[in-house]
C-alpha positions in Angstrom: 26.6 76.1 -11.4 28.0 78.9 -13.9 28.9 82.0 -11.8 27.5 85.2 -12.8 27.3 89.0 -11.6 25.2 87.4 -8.5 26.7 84.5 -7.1 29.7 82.1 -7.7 28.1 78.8 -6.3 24.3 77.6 -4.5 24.5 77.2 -1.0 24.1 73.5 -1.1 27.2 73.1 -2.9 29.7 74.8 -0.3 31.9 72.3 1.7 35.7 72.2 3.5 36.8 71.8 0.4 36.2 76.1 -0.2 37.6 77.0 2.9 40.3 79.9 2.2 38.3 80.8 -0.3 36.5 84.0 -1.6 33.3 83.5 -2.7 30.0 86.0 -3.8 26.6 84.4 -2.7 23.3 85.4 -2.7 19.3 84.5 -1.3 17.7 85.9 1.5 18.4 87.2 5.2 16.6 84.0 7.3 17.4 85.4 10.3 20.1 88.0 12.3 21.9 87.6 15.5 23.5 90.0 17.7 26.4 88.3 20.1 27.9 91.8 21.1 30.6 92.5 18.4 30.0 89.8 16.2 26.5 89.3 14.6 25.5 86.3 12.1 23.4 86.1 9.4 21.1 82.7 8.1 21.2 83.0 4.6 18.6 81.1 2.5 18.5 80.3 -1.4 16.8 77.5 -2.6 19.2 75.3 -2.2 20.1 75.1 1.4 21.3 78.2 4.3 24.6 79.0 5.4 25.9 81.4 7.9 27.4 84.0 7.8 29.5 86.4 10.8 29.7 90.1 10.4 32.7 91.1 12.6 32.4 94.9 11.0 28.7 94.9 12.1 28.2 98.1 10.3 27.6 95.9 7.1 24.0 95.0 8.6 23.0 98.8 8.8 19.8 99.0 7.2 19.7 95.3 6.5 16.0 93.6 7.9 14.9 90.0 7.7 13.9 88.7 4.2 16.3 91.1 2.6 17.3 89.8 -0.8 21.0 90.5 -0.7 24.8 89.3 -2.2 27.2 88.7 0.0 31.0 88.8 -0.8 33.3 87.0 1.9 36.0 84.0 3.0 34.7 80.9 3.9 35.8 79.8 7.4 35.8 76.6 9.4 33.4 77.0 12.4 34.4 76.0 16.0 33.7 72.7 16.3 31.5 74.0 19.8 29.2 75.8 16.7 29.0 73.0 14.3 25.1 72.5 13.0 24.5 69.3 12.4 21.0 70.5 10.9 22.3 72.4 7.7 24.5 70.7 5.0 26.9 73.9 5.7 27.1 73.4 9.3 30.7 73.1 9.9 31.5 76.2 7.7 30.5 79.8 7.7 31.6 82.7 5.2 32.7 85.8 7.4 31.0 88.6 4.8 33.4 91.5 3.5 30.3 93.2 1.1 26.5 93.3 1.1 25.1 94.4 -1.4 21.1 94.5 -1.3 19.5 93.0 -4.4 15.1 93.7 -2.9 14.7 95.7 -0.3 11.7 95.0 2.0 9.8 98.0 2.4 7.0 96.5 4.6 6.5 95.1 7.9 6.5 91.1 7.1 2.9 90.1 7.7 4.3 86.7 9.6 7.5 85.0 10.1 8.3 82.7 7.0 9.5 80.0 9.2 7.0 79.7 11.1 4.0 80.0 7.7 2.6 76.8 8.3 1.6 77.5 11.8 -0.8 80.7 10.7 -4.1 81.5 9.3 -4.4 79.7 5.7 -6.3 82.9 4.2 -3.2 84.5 5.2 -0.7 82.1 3.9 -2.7 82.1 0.4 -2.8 85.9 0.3 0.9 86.0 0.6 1.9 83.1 -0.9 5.0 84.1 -2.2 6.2 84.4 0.8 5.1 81.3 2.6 6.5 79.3 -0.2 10.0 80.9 1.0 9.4 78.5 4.1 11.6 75.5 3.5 8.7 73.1 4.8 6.1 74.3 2.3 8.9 74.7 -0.8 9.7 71.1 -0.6 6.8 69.9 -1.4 6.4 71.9 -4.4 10.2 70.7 -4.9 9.0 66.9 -4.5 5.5 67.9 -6.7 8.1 68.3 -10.1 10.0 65.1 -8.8 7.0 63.1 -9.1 6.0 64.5 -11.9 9.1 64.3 -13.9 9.6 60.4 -13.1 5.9 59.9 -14.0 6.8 61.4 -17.5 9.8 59.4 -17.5 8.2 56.2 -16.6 5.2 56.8 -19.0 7.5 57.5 -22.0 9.8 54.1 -20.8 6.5 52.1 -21.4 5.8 53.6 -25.1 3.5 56.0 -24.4 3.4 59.0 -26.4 2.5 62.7 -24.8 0.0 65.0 -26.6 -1.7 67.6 -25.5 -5.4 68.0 -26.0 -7.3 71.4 -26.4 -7.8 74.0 -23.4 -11.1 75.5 -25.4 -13.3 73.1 -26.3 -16.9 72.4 -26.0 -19.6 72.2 -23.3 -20.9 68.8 -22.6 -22.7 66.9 -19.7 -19.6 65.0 -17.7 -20.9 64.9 -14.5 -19.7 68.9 -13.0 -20.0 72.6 -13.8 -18.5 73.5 -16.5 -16.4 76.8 -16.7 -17.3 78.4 -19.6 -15.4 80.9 -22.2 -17.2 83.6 -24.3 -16.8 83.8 -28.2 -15.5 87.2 -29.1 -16.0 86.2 -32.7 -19.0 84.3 -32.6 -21.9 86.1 -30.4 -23.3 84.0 -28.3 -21.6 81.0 -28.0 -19.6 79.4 -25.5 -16.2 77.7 -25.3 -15.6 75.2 -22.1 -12.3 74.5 -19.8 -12.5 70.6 -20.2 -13.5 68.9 -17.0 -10.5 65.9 -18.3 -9.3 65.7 -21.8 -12.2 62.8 -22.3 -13.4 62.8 -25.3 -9.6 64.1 -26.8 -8.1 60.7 -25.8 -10.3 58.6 -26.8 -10.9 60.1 -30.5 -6.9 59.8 -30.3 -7.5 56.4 -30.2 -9.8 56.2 -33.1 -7.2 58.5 -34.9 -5.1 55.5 -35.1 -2.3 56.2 -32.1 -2.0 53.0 -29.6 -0.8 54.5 -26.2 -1.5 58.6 -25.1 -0.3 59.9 -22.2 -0.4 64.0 -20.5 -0.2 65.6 -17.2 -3.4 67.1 -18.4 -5.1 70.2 -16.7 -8.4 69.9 -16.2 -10.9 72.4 -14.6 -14.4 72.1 -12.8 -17.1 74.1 -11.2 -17.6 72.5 -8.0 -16.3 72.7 -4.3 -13.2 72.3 -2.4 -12.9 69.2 -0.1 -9.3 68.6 1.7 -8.6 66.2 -1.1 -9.9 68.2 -4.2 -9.5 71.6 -5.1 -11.8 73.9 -6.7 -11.2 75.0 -10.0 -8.2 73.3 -11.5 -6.3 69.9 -11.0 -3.6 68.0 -12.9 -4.1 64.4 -13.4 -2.3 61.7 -15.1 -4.4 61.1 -18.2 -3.7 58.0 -20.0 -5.8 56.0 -23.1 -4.5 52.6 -24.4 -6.0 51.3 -27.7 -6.3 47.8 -28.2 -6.5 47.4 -24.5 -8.8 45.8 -21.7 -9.3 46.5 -17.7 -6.4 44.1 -17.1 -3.7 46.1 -19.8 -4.6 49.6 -17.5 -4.1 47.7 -14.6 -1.2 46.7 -15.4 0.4 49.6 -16.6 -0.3 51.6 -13.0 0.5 48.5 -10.9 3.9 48.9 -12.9 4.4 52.7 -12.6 3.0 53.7 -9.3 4.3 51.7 -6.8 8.0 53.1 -7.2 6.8 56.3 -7.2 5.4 55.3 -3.2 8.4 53.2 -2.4 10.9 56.3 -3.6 9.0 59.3 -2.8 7.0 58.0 0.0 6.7 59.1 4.1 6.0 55.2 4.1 8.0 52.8 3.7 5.8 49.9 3.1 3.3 49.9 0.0 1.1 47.1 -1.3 2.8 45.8 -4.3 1.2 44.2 -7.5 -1.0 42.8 -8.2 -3.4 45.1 -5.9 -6.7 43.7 -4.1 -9.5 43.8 -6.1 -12.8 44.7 -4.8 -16.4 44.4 -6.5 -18.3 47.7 -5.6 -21.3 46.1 -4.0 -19.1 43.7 -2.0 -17.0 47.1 -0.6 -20.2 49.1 0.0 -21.7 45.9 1.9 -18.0 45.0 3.7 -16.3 48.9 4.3 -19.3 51.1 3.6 -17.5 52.5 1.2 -16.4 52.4 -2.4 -12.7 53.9 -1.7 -12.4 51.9 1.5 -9.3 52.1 3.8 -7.7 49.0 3.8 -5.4 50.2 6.6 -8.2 49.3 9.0 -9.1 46.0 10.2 -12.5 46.4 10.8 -15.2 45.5 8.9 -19.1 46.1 8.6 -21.4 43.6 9.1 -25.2 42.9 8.6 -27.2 43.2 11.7 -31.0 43.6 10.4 -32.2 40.1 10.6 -30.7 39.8 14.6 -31.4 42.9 15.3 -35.2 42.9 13.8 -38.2 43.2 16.2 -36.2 44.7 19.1 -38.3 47.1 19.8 -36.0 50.0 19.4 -38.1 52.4 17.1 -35.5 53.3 14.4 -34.7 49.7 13.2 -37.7 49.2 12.6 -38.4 48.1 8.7 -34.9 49.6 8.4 -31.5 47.7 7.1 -29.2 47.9 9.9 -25.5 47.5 9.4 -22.9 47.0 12.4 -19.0 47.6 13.2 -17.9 45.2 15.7 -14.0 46.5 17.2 -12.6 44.2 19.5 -11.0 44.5 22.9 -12.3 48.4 22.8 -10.8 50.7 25.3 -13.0 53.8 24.7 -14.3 56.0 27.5 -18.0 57.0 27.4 -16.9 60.5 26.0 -14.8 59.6 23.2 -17.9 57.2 22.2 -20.2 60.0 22.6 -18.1 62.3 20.4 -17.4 59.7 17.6 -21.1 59.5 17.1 -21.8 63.2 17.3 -19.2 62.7 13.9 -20.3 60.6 12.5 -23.8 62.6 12.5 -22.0 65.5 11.4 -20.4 63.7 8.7 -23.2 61.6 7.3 -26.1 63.4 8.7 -27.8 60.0 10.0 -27.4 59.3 13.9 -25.0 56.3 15.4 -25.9 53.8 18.1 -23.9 51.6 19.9 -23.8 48.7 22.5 -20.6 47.0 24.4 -20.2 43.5 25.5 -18.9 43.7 29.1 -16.2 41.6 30.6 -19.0 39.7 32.2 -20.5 38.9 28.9 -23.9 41.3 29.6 -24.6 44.1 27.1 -24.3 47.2 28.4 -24.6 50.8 27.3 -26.4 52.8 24.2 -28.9 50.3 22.8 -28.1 47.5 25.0 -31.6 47.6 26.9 -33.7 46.7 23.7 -31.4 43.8 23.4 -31.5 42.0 26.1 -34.7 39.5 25.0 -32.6 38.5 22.2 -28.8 38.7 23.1 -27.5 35.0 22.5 -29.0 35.6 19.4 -27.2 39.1 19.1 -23.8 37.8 20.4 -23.9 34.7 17.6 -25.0 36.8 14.7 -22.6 39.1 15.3 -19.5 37.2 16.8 -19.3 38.7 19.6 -16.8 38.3 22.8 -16.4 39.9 26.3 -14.7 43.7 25.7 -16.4 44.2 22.4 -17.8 47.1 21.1 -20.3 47.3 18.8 -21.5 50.8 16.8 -24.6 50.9 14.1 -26.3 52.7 11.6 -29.8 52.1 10.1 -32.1 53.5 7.4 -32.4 52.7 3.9 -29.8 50.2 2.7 -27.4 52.6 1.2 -27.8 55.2 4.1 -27.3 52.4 6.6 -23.7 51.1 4.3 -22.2 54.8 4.2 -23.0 55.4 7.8 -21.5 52.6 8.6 -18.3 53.4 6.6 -18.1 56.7 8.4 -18.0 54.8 11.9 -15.6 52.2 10.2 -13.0 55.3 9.5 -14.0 57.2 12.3 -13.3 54.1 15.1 -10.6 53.3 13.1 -8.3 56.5 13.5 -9.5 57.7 16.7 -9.0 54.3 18.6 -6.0 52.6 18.9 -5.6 49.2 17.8 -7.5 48.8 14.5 -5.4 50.6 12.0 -1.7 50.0 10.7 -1.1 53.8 9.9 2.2 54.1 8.3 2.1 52.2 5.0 0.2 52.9 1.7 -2.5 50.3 1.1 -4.2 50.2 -3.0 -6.9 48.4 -4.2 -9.1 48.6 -7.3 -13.1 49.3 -7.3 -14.2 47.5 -9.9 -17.7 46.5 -11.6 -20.1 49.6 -10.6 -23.0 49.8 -11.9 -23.9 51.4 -15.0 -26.8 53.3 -13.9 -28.9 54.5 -10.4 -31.1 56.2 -9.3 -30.4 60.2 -8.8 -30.7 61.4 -5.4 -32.0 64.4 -6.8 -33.9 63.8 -9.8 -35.4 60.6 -8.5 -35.1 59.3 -11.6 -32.0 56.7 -13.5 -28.9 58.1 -14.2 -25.5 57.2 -15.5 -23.6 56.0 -12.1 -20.1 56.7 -13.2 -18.3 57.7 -16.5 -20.9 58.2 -19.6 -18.7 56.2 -21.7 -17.8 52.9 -19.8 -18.8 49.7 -21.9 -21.9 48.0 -20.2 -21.0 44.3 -19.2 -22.6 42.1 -21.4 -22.8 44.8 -24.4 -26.2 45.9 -26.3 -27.2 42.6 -25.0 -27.8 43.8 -21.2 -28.8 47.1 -22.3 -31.6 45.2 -23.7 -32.7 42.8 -22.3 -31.1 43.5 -18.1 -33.1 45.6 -15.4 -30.6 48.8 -16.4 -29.8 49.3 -12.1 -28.6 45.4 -12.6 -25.9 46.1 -15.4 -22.6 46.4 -14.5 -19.7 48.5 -16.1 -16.3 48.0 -17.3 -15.6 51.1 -14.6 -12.8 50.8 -11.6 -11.4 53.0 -9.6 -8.0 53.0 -7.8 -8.1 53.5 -4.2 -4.9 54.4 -1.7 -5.6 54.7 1.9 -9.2 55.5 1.6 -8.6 58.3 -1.1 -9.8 57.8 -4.8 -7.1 58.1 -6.9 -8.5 57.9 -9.7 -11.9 56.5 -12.1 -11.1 54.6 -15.7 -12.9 52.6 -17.6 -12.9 50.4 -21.0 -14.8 52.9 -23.1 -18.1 52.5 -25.1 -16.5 52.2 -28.6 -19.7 51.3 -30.8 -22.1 53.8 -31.6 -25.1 51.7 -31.6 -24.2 50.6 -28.0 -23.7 54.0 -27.3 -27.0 55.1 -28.1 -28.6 52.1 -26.3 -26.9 53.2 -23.2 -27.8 57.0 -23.2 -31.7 55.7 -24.3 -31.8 54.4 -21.0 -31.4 57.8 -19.3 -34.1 59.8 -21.4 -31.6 60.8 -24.5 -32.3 59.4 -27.8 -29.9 59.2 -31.0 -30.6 62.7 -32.0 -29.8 63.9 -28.1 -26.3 61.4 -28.5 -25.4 63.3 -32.0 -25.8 66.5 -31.0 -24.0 66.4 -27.0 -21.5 64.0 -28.7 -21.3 64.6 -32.6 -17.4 64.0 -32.8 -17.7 60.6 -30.7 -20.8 59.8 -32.4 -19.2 60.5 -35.7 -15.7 59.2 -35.0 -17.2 55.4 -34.1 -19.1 55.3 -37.0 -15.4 55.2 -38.9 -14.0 52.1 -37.4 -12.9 52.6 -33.9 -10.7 50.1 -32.2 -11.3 49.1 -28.2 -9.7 50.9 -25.7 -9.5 51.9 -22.6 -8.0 54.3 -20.4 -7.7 56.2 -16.7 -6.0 59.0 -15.0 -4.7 59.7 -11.8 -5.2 62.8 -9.8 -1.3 64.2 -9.4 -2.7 66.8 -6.8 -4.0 63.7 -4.6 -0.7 61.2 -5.2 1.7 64.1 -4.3 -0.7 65.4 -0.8 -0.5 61.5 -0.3 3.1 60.9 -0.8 4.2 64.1 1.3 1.7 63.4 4.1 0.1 66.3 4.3 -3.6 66.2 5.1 -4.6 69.2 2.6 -4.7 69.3 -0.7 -3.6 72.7 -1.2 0.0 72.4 0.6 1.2 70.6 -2.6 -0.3 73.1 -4.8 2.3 76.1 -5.9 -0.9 78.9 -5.8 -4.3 76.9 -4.3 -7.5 78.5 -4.4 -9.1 78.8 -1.2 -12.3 76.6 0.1 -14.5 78.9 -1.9 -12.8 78.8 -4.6 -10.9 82.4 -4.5 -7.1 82.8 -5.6 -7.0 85.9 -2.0 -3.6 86.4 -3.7 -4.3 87.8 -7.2 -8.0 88.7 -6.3 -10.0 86.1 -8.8 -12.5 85.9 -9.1 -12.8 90.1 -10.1 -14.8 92.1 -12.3 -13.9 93.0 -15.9 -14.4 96.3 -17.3 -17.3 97.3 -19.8 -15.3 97.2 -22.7 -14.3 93.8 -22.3 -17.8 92.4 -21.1 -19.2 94.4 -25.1 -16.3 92.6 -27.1 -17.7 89.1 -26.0 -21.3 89.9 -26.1 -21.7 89.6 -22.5 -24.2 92.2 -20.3 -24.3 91.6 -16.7 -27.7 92.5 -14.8 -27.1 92.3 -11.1 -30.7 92.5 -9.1 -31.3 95.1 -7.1 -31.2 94.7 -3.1 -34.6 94.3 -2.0 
């Protein structure tokens, strides 16, 4: 580095080679000790901490930890009793002639910033700034711009070209809440945050560029889980003209797994071309449609051999089994996994275990016994098995099911191979199902996928029969991210959104630029974009979401740190048109 009024040289970048040196450095007091006579500083930039021996120990009067300060002094050799083999500096210190402080603290520290990760997270968030001082928390917002620098890198190799798409743009149904912008000029209307830069990319594509690429912001009313955050995320967003399913698979198959393999925890990552996986066959196999491929177990169909066994809640229901070999659970860890797996999916777990003596025993295993050489053929089993289940409705019994898979799978030993990244690709979901909610059909995935079989199937197929060009990319049980070959022809277009209630009129006026942009020509393409918040949390090998995010909102969605959501004065609210009316307390 250039040395200025501050410094002469980062941390980092000290070695033997200074020794006899003067040198000014500067960051912040880590930590002081007194030995009697002689006290020592830790001092901490960004780069890396050195220490630092005060044998006139009147230069630490008034000094406190977290001081911001510049220190003037001689690098020394340490004793080679005192080396650290920790630090990068640990066989050097700098014995300090000045200290000058730089930012005072004038409060009491509200925790000890080596120790941030171990506290409350409301109190972390609220003084971020401070927990991001801890070295632990730092480097992952450190190895955040790594990955996102060689994704850029990697994206640009491969001819892609980055553009960025509008921030204010317009509401429209894409499957979350929208947040939404008052018009100072134009009372009573609306601008939106965009949920993804959607529609942007692909009228890109119509605009006659071949390959888009942006780390794209994107923002969505809806609520925090440990791998999504609330408000904002940054995805790779990516649209290829010209292109098919096999083109974007290509194309991350090329550019993600060096990202694993040189950023990773893990040193073993699947390589191209990744497992493919129908959606119905992983909802039927892993109860799941971003299964974890880390663990060996698998669901299996129990309803026919377990029909008529007189245990009231199979009855007329589809039941689904997870069969885990040589089990060495105790009766309390079974009874807890199931009180998760309730908690989790909100339907109850049973269970049964084949005994060394080859008897069921346990749970269920009285209602079975009439039919158990049936039971033990149909499901495979052998002496030291255990067997869990879930029944109901055919896709409450699958996702049950996959919430036993996971949950055996990581609290038991023996069924998972933990310390490698495992991808596969979703692919052919359906085009439509039925809404929880409404009861009534809805679009299953991204509006704008091309059905399978074209105006043809919309026609002429049961619509919960047609399949999508829609896939999803899955990495240890997290979805990484949804893409699909888009809808590119307008009449197809407005075949598809018929199906759901919304005629031509309805497309034209949600849609009018995509509507009006297809009508001129548009070429096929296709497109996707990874999550960067989920790769990175993944990569690091952190559990939350919001330790690889530089400011994270909190689980409900507030930023404790700069108080936001907040109020806005009267003037502001009248310049947009806006009056609030708050009920009264009843």
């Amino acid at each position: 580095m250039k040395a200025n009024m501050y410094r002469d040289v980062y941390l980092k970048d000290i070695t033997e080679e200074q020794i006899g040196q003067t040198l000014k450095v500067s960051g912040w007091v880590e930590n002081i000790r007194d030995h009697g006579g002689v006290s020592f500083i830790d001092l901490r930039d960004m780069y890396g901490v050195l220490q630092v021996v005060l044998r006139d120990t009147s230069l630490l009067t008034g000094i406190v930890k977290e001081d911001c300060v510049s220190i003037t002094g001689l690098i020394e050799k340490r004793d080679e009793e005192t080396y650290n083999p920790k630090i990068a500096t640990g066989t050097i210190e700098l014995e300090a002639k000045t200290i000058q402080i730089l930012g005072k603290v004038y409060k009491p520290l509200p925790f000890e910033v080596m120790t941030s990760k171990e506290i409350r997270e409301d109190l972390r968030l609220k003084y971020r700034y401070l927990d991001l001082r801890n070295q632990k928390v730092k480097d992952n917002i450190v190895f955040r711009s790594q990955v996102i620098s060689f994704l850029r890198q990697k994206m640009t190799e491969m001819g892609f070209l980055e553009i960025q798409t509008p921030i204010l743009c317009a509401s429209s149904p894409e499957g979350a809440r929208d947040y939404i912008v008052p018009s100072r000029k134009y009372k009573g209307k609306f601008y939106a945050l965009p949920q993804a830069p959607q529609q942007y990319k692909q009228l890109l594509m119509v605009s006659g560029f071949d390959k888009y690429f942006q780390i794209a912001p994107c923002f969505r009313d809806e609520d925090a889980r440990a791998d999504r955050s609330p408000g904002e995320f940054y995805q790779l967003d990516m649209e290829m003209a010209f292109a098919n399913q096999e083109d974007v698979f290509a194309v991350l198959e090329d550019v993600l797994p060096p990202i694993f393999a040189k950023y990773g925890i893990y040193h073993e990552a699947s390589t191209a071309p990744f497992k493919r996986i129908p959606y119905r066959e992983a909802m039927e196999k892993y109860g799941s449609d971003k299964p974890d491929l880390r663990i060996s177990l698998l669901v299996q169909d129990a309803t026919e051999a377990l029909a008529d066994c007189g245990f009231e809640p199979f009855a007329g229901k589809t039941v689904k089994a997870v069969v885990a070999p040589d089990f060495k659970g105790t009766r309390k860890q079974i009874d807890k996994m199931c009180a998760e797996v309730e908690v989790i999916s909100g339907q109850k777990a049973y269970w049964f275990k084949m005994d060394e003596n080859g008897e069921l025993a346990g749970g269920i295993a009285k209602f079975l016994q009439e039919k158990k050489d049936a039971v033990i053929e149909a499901l495979g089993l052998k002496n030291g098995d255990f067997v869990a289940l879930s029944a109901g409705t055919l896709g409450a019994a699958q996702k049950t099911a996959g919430v036993i898979r996971k949950l055996v799978g990581t609290s038991f030993d023996g069924y998972m191979k933990k310390e490698c990244y495992e991808f596969c690709w979703v692919v052919d979901f359906p085009m439509y199902e039925i809404g929880e909610e409404s009861g009534e059909l809805e679009f299953c995935h991204n509006p704008f996928s091309m059905p399978q079989g074209g105006v043809e199937a919309l026609e002429n197929q049961d619509p919960l029969e047609i399949l999508a060009y829609q896939y999803d990319l899955v990495c240890n049980g997290i979805e990484l991210s949804s893409g699909a070959v888009r809808n590119h022809d307008p009449e197809i277009m407005v075949k598809a959104f018929e199906l759901v209630g919304l005629g031509e009129e309805d497309v034209k006026a949600k849609f009018p630029a995509m509507y009006n942009a297809f009508c001129y020509g548009a070429p096929p393409h296709a497109g996707i974009a990874p999550g960067v918040d989920r790769m990175v949390m993944l990569i690091a090998g952190e559990d939350s979401i919001r330790e690889i995010i530089p400011f994270p909102m909190n689980k409900n969605a507030q930023d404790v740190m700069m108080g936001a959501p907040a109020e806005v004065d009267e003037k502001q609210l009248r310049e947009v048109h806006i009056k609030i009316s708050v009920p009264e307390k009843q």
